[in-house]
N, C-alpha and C positions, 0 to 999 in steps of 0.2 A: 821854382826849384830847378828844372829845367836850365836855365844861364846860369846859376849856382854852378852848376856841375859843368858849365860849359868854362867857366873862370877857372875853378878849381882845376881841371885838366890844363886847361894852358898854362896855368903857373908850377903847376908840380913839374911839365917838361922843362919851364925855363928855370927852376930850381934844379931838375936833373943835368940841364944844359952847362949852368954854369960851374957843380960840384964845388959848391963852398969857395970859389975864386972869385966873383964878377959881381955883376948888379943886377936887379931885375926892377923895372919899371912897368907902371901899372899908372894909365893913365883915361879919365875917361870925357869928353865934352861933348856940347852941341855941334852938329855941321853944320858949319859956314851958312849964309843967307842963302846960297844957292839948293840947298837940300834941306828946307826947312823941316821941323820933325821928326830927327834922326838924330841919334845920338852915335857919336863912336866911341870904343873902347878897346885901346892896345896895351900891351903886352910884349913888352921889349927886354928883351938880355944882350949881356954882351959873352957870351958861351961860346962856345964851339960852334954854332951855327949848323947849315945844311948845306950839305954837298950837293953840287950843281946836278948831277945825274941823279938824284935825289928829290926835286925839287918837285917835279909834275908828280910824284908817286904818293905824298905826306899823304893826303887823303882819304887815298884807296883805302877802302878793310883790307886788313889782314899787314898791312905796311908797315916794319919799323926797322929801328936801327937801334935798336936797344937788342941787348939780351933776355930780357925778362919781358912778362908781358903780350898782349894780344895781337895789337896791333889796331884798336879798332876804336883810341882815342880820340883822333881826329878824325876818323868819318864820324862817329859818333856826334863830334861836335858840331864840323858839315853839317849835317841833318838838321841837329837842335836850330840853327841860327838859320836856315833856310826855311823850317818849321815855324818859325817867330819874324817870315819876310825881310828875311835881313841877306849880307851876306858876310864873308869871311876871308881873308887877302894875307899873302903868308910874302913875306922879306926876307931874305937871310942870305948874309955873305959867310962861305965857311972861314972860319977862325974869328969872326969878328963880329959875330952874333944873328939874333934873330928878333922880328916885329912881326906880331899878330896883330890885324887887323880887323876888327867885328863893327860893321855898322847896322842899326837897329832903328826899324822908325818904332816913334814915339804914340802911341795911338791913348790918345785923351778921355777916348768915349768909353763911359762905365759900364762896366760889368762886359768889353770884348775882350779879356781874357789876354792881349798884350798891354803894354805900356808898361 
């Protein structure tokens, strides 16, 4: 439920990113031979993107650049994907979009509560 709500949040900003103009992609695979067990999964627009002096802040609680709202979606999300041993890589050229990147290992063994 957890990565649920970790998608859900990234794609509601890249649905606020691009305000009915642009595209949003959703994309998810295996990593390469080199990191066997890991899956990733990005999250790309082509929106407004993130202002350079913006960029180290997304994270923090309490950080946003919207008017509405907490501020506390992307640490939120942070947490979940560091919680689930993964981690979280954030892209964006202002005007020309942004890519979320979430890579997650794949854990096999039943009943440990990832995979």
């Amino acid at each position: 439920m957890l990565i649920k709500q970790v998608l859900n949040n990234l794609i509601q900003n890249a649905v606020d990113a691009v305000a009915g103009k642009g595209n949003i992609y959703v994309k998810s695979e295996l990593v390469p031979d080199d990191a066997p067990d890991m899956v990733r999964i990005s999250i790309r627009d082509d929106g407004i993107g993130i202002r350079d002096f913006d960029k180290d802040k997304i994270f923090n609680p309490g950080f946003s650049t919207k008017t509405t709202g907490t501020g506390l979606g992307l640490a939120i999300v942070q947490k979940i994907i560091m919680e689930h041993r993964g981690e979280i890589t954030c892209d964006s050229e202002y005007g020309k979009g942004t890519e979320f990147v979430i890579e997650l290992p794949i854990d096999t063994q039943e009943g440990s509560g990832y995979g």
